[in-house]
Residue, then its C-alpha position, 0 to 999 in steps of 0.5 A: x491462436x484459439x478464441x480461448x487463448x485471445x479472450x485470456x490475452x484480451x482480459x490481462x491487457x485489461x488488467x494491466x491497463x487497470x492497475x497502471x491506471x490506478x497506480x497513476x491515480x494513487x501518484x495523483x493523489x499522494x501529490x495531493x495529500x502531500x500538499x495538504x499537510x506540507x510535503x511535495x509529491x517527490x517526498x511523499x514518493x519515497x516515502x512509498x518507494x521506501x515501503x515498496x523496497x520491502x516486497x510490497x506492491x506499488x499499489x499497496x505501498x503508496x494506499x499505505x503511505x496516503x492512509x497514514x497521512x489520513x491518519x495524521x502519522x508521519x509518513x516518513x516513518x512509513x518504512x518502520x510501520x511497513x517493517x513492523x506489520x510485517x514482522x507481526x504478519x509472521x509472527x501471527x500466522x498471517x499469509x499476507x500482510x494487512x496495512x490497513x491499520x487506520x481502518x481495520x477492526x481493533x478485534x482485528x488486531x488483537x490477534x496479533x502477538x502485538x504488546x502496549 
């Protein structure tokens, strides 16, 4: 094995650490939120599991499920929202999907074929 090769191995072994670490932190802290608003941490879990279902990342899904609580949303419909960025994402042109609804730009949003 050549040094480039084990450079390359030494960098996604640190990748990987990295992101189970902050997928362990978001679990944390869905346990916390979900505490400051009456849900138990298993709730708040499969409100994310239900958003990861539908091909989004375990990272993503539970950002999302913490950012809708922050938001004073119900994450229980967070499945529904995950559906309709989604289906908006498709329709608009987007390449990837952006729940970042609490915190993005309206000027963001209005792009998107999306009707009162």
């Amino acid at each position: 094995m050549g040094w480039f090769a084990a450079y390359k191995l030494v960098g996604i072994i640190r990748d990987s650490t990295l992101l189970a670490a902050r997928t362990e932190t978001l679990g944390v802290v869905l346990g916390v939120v979900g505490r400051n608003i009456g849900l138990t941490r298993d709730e708040m879990l499969s409100y994310a599991e239900g958003v990861k279902e539908m091909g989004i990342t375990t990272e993503a899904s539970r950002t999302t499920v913490v950012r809708m609580a922050r938001a004073n949303l119900d994450p229980a419909k967070s499945s529904e929202l995950a559906r309709v960025a989604q289906d908006a994402a498709v329709v608009g042109g987007a390449s990837a999907i952006l729940m970042g609804a609490p915190t993005t730009p309206c000027r963001l949003n209005r792009n998107w074929p999306i009707t009162r």
